[in-house]
C-alpha positions in Angstrom: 175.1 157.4 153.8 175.4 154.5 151.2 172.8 152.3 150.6 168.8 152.0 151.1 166.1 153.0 153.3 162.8 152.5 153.9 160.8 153.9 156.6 157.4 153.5 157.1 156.4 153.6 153.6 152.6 153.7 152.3 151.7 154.6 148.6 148.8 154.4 147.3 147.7 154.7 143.3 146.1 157.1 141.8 142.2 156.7 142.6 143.0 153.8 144.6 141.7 153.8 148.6 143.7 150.4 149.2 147.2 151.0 149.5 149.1 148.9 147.6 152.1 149.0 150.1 152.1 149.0 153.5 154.3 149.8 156.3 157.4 149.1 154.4 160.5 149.5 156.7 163.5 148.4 155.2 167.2 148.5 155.1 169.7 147.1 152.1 173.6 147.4 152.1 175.7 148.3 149.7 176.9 145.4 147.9 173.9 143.0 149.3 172.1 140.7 146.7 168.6 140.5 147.7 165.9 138.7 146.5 162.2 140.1 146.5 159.0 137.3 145.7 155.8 137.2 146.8 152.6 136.4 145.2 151.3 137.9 142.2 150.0 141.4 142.7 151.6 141.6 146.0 153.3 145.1 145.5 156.9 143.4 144.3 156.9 145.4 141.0 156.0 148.8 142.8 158.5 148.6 145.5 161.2 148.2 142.7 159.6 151.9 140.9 160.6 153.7 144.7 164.2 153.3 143.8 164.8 155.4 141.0 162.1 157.9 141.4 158.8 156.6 138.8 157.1 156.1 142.5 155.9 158.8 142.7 157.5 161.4 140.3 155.7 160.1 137.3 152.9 157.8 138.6 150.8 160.4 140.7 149.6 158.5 143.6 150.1 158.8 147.3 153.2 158.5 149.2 154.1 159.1 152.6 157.2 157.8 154.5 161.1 157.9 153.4 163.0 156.3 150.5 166.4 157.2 150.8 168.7 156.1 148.0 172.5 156.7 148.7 171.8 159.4 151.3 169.6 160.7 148.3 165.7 161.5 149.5 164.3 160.3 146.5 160.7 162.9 147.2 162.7 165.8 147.3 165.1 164.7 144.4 164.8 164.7 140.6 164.7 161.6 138.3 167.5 162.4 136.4 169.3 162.6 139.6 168.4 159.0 140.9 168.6 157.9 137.8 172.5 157.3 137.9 172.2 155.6 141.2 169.3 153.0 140.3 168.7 151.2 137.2 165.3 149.5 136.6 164.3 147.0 134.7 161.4 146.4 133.6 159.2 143.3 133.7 158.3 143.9 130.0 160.7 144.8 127.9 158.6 146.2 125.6 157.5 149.0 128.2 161.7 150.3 128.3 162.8 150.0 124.9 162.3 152.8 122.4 165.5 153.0 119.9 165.1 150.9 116.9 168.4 149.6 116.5 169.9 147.6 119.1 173.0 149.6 119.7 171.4 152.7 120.0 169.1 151.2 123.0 172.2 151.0 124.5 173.9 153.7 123.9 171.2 155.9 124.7 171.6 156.1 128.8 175.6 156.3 128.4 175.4 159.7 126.1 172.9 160.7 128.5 175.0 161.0 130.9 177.8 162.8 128.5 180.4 160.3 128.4 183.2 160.6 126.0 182.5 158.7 122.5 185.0 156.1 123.3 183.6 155.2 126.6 180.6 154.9 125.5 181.4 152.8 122.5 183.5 150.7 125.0 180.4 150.0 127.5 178.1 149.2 124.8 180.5 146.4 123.8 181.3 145.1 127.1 177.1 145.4 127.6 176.7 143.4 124.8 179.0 140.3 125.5 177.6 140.2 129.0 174.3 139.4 127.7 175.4 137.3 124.1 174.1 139.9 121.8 177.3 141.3 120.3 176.2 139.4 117.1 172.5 141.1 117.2 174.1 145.0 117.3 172.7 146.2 114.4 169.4 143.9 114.6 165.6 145.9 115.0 165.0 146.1 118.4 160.9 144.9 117.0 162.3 142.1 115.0 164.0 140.7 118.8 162.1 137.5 120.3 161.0 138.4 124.0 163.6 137.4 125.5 166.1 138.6 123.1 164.2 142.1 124.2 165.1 141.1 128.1 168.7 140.7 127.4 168.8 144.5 125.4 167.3 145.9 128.3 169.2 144.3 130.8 172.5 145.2 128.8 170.9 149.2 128.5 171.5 149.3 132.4 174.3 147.6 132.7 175.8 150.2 130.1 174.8 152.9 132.7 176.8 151.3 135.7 174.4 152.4 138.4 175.2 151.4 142.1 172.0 149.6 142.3 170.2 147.7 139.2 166.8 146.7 140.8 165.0 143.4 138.1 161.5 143.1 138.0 161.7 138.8 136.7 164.6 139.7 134.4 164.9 136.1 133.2 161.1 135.6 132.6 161.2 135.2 128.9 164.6 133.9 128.8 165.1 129.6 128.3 166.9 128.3 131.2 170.6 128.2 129.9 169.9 132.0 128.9 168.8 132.5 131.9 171.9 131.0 134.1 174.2 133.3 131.4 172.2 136.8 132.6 172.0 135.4 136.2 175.9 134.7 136.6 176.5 138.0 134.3 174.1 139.9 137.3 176.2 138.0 140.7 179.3 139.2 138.7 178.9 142.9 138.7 177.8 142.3 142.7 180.8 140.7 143.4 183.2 142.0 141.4 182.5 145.7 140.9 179.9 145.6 144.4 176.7 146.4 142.9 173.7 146.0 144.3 171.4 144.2 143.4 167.6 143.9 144.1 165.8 141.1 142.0 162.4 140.1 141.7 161.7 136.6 140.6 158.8 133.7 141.3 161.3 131.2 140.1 163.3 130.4 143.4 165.2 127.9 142.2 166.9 130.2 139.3 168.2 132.7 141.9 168.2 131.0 145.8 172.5 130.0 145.2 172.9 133.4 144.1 171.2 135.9 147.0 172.2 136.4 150.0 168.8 137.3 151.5 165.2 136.9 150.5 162.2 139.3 151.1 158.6 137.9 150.7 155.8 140.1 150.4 152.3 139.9 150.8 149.6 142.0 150.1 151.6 145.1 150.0 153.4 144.5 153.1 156.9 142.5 154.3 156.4 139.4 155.7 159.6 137.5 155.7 163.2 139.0 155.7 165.9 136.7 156.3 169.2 135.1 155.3 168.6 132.4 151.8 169.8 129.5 153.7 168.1 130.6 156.7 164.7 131.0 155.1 164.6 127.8 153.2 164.6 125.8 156.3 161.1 126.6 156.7 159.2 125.4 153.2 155.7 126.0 155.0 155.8 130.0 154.7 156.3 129.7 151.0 153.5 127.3 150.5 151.5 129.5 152.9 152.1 132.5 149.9 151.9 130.1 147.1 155.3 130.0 146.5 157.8 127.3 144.8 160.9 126.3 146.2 163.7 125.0 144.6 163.0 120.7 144.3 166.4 119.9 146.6 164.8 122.4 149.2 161.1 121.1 149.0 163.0 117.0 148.7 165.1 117.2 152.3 162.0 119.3 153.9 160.1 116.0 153.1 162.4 113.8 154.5 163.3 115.7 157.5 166.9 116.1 156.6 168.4 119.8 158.4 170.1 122.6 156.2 168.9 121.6 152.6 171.1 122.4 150.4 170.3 124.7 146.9 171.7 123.0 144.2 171.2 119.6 143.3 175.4 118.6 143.2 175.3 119.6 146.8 171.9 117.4 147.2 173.9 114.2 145.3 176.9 114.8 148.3 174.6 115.1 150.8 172.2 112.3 150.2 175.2 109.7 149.5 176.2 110.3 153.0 172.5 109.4 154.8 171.1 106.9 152.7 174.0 104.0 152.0 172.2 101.2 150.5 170.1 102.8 147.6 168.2 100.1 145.2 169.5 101.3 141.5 166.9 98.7 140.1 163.8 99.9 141.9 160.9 101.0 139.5 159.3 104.1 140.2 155.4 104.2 139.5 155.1 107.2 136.9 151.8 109.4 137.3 150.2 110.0 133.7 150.1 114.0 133.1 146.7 115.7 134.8 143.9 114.6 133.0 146.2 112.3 130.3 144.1 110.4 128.3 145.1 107.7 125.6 142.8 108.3 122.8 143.0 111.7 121.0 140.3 112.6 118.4 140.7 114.1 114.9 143.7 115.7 114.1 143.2 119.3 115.0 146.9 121.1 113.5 148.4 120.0 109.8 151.9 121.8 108.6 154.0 120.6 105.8 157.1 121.8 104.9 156.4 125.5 106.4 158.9 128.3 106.3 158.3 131.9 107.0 160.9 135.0 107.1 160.6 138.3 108.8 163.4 140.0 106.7 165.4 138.1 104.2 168.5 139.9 105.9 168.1 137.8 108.7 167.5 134.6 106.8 164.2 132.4 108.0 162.7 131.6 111.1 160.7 128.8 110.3 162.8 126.3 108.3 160.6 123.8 106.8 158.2 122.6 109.9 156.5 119.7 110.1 153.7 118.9 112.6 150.1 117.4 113.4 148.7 118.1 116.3 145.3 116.0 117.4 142.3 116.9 119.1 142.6 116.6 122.8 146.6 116.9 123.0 148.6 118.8 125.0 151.7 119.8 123.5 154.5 121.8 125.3 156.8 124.0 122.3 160.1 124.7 124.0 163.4 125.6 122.5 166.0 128.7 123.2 164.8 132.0 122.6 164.5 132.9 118.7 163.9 128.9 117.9 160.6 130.0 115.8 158.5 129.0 118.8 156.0 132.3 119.0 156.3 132.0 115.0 154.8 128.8 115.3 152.0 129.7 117.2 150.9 132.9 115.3 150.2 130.6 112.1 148.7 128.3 114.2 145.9 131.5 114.9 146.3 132.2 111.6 147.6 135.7 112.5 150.8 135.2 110.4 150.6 133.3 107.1 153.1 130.7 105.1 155.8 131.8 103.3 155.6 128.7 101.8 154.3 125.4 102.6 150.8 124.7 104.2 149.5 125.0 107.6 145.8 123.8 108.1 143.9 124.4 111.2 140.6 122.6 111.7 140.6 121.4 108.2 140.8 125.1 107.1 144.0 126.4 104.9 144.9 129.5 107.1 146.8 131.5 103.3 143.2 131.9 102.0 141.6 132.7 105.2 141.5 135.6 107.2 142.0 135.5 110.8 138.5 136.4 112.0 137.4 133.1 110.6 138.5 131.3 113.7 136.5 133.5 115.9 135.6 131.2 118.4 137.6 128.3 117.6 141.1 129.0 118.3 141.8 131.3 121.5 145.3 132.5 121.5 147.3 134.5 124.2 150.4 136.6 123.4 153.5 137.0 125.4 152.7 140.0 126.1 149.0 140.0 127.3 148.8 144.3 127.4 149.1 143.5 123.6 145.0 142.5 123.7 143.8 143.9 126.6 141.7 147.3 125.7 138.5 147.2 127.8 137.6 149.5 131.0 137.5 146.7 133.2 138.1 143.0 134.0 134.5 142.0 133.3 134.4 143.9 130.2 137.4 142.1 128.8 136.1 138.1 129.5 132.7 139.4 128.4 133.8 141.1 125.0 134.5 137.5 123.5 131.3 135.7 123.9 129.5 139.4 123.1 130.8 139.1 119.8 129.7 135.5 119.4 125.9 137.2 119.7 125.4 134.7 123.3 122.6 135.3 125.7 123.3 137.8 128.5 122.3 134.4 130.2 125.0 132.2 129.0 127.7 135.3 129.1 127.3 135.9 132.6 127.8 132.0 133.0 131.3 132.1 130.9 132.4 135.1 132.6 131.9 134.0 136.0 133.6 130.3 135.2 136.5 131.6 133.3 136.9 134.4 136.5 136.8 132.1 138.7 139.3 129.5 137.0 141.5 132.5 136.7 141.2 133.3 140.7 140.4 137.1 139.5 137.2 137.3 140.4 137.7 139.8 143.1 138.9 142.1 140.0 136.7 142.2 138.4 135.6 145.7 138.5 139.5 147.3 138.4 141.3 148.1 135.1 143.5 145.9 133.7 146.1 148.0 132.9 146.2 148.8 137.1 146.5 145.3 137.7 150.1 143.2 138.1 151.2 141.7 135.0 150.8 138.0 136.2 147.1 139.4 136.9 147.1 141.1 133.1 148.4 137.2 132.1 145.5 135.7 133.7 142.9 138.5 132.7 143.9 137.3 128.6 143.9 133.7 129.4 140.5 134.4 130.7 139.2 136.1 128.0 140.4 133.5 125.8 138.9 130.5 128.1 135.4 132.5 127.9 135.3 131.8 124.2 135.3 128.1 124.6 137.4 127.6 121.3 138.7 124.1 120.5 142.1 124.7 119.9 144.1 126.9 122.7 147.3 128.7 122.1 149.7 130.4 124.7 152.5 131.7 125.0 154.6 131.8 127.8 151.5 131.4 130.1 153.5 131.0 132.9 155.5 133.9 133.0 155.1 136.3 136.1 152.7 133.6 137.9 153.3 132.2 141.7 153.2 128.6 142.1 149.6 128.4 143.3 148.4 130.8 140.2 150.3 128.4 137.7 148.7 125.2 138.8 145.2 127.0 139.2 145.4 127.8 135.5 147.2 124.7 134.4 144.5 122.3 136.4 141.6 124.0 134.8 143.1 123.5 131.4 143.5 120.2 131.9 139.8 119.8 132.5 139.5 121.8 129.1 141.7 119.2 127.5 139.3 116.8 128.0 136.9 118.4 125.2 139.9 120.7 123.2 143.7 121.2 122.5 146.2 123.1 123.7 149.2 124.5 122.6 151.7 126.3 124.7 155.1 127.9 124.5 157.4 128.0 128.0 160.5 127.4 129.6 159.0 126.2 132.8 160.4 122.3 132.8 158.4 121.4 136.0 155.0 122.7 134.5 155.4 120.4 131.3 156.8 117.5 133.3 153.2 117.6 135.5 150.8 118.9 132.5 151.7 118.5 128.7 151.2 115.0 127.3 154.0 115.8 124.9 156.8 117.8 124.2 157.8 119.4 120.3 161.5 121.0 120.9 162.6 123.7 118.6 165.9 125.3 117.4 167.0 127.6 114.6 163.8 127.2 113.2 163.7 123.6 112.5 161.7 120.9 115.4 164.7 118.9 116.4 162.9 116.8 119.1 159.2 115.4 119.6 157.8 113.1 122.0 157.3 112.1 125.7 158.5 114.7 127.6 160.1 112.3 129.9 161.9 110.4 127.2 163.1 114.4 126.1 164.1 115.3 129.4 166.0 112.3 129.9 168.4 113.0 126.1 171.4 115.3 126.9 171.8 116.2 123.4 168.2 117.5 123.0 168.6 119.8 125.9 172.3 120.5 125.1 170.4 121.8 121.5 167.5 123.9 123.0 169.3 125.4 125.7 166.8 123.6 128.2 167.9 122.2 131.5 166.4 118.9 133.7 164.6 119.1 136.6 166.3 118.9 139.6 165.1 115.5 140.8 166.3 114.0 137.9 169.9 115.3 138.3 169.7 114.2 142.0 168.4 110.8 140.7 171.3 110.6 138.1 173.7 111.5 140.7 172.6 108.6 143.1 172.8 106.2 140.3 169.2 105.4 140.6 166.6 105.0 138.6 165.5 108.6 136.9 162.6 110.0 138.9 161.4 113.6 137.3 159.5 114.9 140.2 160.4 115.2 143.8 157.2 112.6 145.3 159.3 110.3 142.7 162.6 110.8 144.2 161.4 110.6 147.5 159.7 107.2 146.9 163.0 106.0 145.3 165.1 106.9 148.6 162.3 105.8 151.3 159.9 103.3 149.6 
C-alpha cells in the first residue's frame, strides 16, 4: 500500500520518561504536500526521523506503535531499505554533509544505490540547476555559507529521487528570493513527478500557497490537521501555539473579511472589491522600533576599507567595507546568502582578522589583539549554536560565562536565572543541550551570551528555527538590552527588522550596497532586487491599493478602516 501511516505512535528518547511524541495517528497520500509546524521543541523534527528509519534504528529510544512507509514496516525493516523511499533533510546542514567537494555530496547517494556512471553524472547536474549551484560544483563543501550548505543538501536528495523527501525548515538559512527558488523547485517534483512531500517550517507565509494541508503539533502530540485554506480561517489556534501567519491571513481575520486569501496579489483583488473609496493621501502614524531611541552614545564598531579572502581561488568576500556602528544601535545585516554577512560579524568578535584594512572594536584594533580580549564585552552567537555549546547541562552553559569572569556564586545565579528566563528555557534547565530542539539549542547560546552582559551583541541568524512567540520573547528582551548596549544581527526575517532594528546595512558580493532606515530600504526595489530580499506583505498590499505604504498589518488596517 502506497503512502504513510501512523498508528498510535509513542517514542520516547533514550533516558527520557516524557515521551516526546504522543499518540500520533496519521495518514499521508501519495502525492500530498503537507505542511508540519508547531512550536519549538514540539516533536516536529522527530516525527520527520520515523520516515526513513533514524527513529529508532540509530537513536535508541522507545518506540511502540506502526510507521508504515510504502507498505514498508519501518521497525522490522533496514535503513538502507527505507532509505530509497524517504529522503531527510536535515535542519542543519552541517549534521548531513560529509564529502568535501560539492559534487561528490551529491553523487554520493546516487552511486549508493549503483546507478550507471551516466545517470549518475546526469542527476547530479539536474540536482544542481534545481538548486543554483551548478557554478559552485567543484567548491569546498566548508568554504559554503549556511545556506549555500541547505541548497547542497537539499540537491543530495533530490539526486536520490525518493518517493517521499520529508524537510526539517529547509529554507531556514536561505534569503527570501533563495528561498521562493528551493520552494518552487520542491512543489515541482510534487507535481510534476508526484513526490511527496512533508515539510517543516515556522515561516507560514513561505510555504501556506504551496501545501495542500497543514499539521500543528504540540507537545509531542497532533493538534490540528486540516486543509491550508481551511485552517487559516481560524488565526486564534496559531496564536494559541505561538504561531505566525502569513500578514494577508492575520489582515482579513482583523477585519472580519471570510476566506483570506494567501498571497498578497489575491489580497490587492480582493480588497479592491470591499473597500471602494480608499484615501491615497491618508498618513499613517509610524511606531518607532521597540525601545528606539534618538540619541546613540560613543561609536562602538570602526572599519575602513576592510577586505578579507578565504581562498584566493574564490576571490574575496569582504570587498572593501566601510562601517561605524554606535553605542546603543540596532543594526539589522541582510543581503543574499554568501554577501559577506557572517564574515562581517566574525571580525566584529574579532574571531577572524583583516586581510587588509582596519576594524576597531571598542577603541581596540582587533589584528593585534587576540580574541579572548573581548571576554566580556562582545557576546557573539553563531549560525550554528551546537558550534559552542559543550556543557552537561542548560545551567552549566549560561553559568560557564560569568564563571570565567571570577563573579560571585551570588551575582551568577542572578544572571543565570534572568538570561533563563528571557530565553523562556528555564524549565530546561537541568536537560542537555544537545537533547534539546535546535530553536531551544538557539536560545540556550543566546542565553549564554546575554549572561555575560557584554556591550556589544552579535548574532547570527537568531531567528532561525524560532516560533513567533519565541522570536518576539528574545527580540523584546534585547530591546531592553539596547537601552544600555548594541547589537548586531544577521537575518532574513523582514518582519522582525521592520518591528526591532533601528537600522538596516544591506550586503552583496561583499560590498554594503544599502544603509539606512529600514523603512526607506524596504520601500527601494532596486536594493531588494540586489540582495535578493523581499517586502513585507502589507506593503505590497498597500502598493497594490495605491495607498499610502504601510509596512505592518495594524498599519494597513488603519489605512483601510481609520
Amino acid at each position: 500500500m502506497e503512502g504513510i501511516t501512523l498508528k498510535n505512535v509513542f517514542f520516547a528518547y533514550p533516558g527520557r520518561e516524557r515521551p516526546t511524541l504522543q499518540d500520533i495517528n496519521l495518514t499521508v497520500r501519495p502525492g500530498e504536500f503537507i505542511l508540519l509546524t508547531g512550536p519549538t521543541g514540539c516533536g516536529k523534527s522527530t516525527l520527520l526521523k520515523l520516515f526513513n528509519g533514524l527513529i529508532p534504528h540509530q537513536s535508541g529510544g522507545k518506540l511502540t506503535g506502526q510507521v508504515i512507509i510504502n507498505g514498508i514496516d519501518t521497525l522490522k525493516t533496514d535503513m538502507r531499505k527505507l532509505t530509497q523511499q524517504v529522503g531527510l533533510v536535515f535542519q542543519n546542514p552541517d549534521d548531513q554533509l560529509f564529502a568535501t567537494v560539492v559534487e561528490d555530496e551529491v553523487a554520493f547517494g546516487p552511486e549508493n544505490l549503483g546507478l550507471p556512471r551516466e545517470e549518475i553524472g546526469r542527476r547530479i547536474q539536474e540536482a544542481l540547476q534545481r538548486v543554483k549551484m551548478v557554478d559552485l560544483y567543484q567548491a569546498g563543501t566548508n568554504e559554503l555559507s549556511g545556506g549555500q550548505k541547505q541548497r547542497v543538501a537539499i540537491a543530495s536528495m533530490m539526486a536520490m529521487q525518493p518517493k517521499v523527501l520529508a524537510l526539517d525548515e529547509p529554507i531556514s538559512q536561505l534569503d527570501p528570493v533563495g528561498a521562493d527558488e528551493v520552494l518552487n523547485v520542491i512543489k515541482e517534483l510534487n507535481t510534476s513527478l508526484g513526490t511527496t512531500i512533508i515539510l517543516v517550517e515556522h515561516r507560514i507565509h513561505e510555504v501556506a500557497h504551496l501545501a495542500d494541508r497543514i499539521i500543528i503539533m504540540n507537545e509531542g502530540q497532533v493538534v490540528m490537521d486540516q486543509p491550508i485554506r481551511q485552517a487559516l480561517r481560524d488565526v486564534a489556534i496559531f496564536h494559541r501555539y505561538g504561531l505566525r501567519v502569513p500578514e494577508v491571513v492575520q489582515l482579513f481575520a482583523d477585519l472580519k473579511i471570510p476566506e483570506p486569501p494567501l498571497v498578497a496579489v489575491e489580497a490587492v483583488k480582493k480588497l479592491k472589491n470591499v473597500f471602494t473609496s480608499n484615501k491615497p493621501d491618508q498618513p499613517v502614524r509610524t511606531p518607532p522600533a521597540k525601545g528606539e531611541r534618538k540619541r546613540v552614545g560613543e561609536v562602538v564598531v570602526k572599519i575602513k576599507e576592510l577586505r578579507y579572502t578565504y581562498d584566493p581561488s574564490r576571490g574575496e568576500a569582504l570587498k572593501g567595507v566601510d562601517l561605524k556602528v554606535q553605542e546603543g544601535e540596532r543594526v539589522a545585516l541582510m543581503g543574499n546568502n554568501g554577501s559577506g554577512k557572517s564574515t562581517l560579524l566574525l571580525h566584529l568578535a574579532a574571531i577572524l582578522k583583516p586581510g587588509s584594512g582596519a576594524v576597531e572594536v571598542l577603541g581596540e584594533n582587533i589584528r593585534t589583539k587576540d580574541p579572548c580580549f573581548l571576554a566580556g564585552q562582545v557576546g557573539i552567537v553563531f549560525q550554528n549554536p551546537d558550534l559552542m555549546l559543550f556543557c552537561d547541562t542548560v545551567r552549566d552553559e549560561v553559568e560557564f560565562g560569568p564563571r570565567n569572569l571570577k563573579l560571585s556564586s551570588q551575582e551568577i545565579e542572578l544572571r543565570r536565572t534572568k538570561a533563563l528566563s528571557a530565553m523562556t528555557i528555564t524549565d530546561l534547565a537541568e536537560d542537555s543541550p544537545m537533547a534539546l530542539s535546535k530553536g531551544q539549542r538557539l536560545r540556550t547560546a543566546v542565553a549564554s551570551v546575554l549572561a555575560m552582559q557584554p556591550r556589544l551583541i552579535l548574532l547570527d541568524e537568531p531567528t532561525t528555527g524560532q516560533d513567533k512567540m519565541h522570536i518576539d520573547a528574545m527580540m523584546d528582551f534585547l530591546s531592553k538590552f539596547h537601552a544600555r548596549g548594541t547589537l548586531v544581527f544577521c537575518t532574513h526575517d523582514v518582519e522582525t527588522v521592520i518591528k526591532y532594528a533601528t537600522r538596516v546595512v544591506v550586503m552583496n558580493g561583499g560590498h554594503i550596497i544599502a544603509d539606512g532606515d529600514p523603512r526607506a530600504i524596504f520601500s527601494s526595489p532596486e536594493i531588494l532586487t540586489r540582495a535578493a530580499l523581499k517586502p513585507p506583505q502589507s506593503l505590497l498590499i498597500s502598493q497594490g491599493l495605491g495607498l499610502t505604504p504601510a509596512f505592518t498589518v495594524d498599519e494597513l488596517k488603519e489605512l483601510l478602516v481609520g
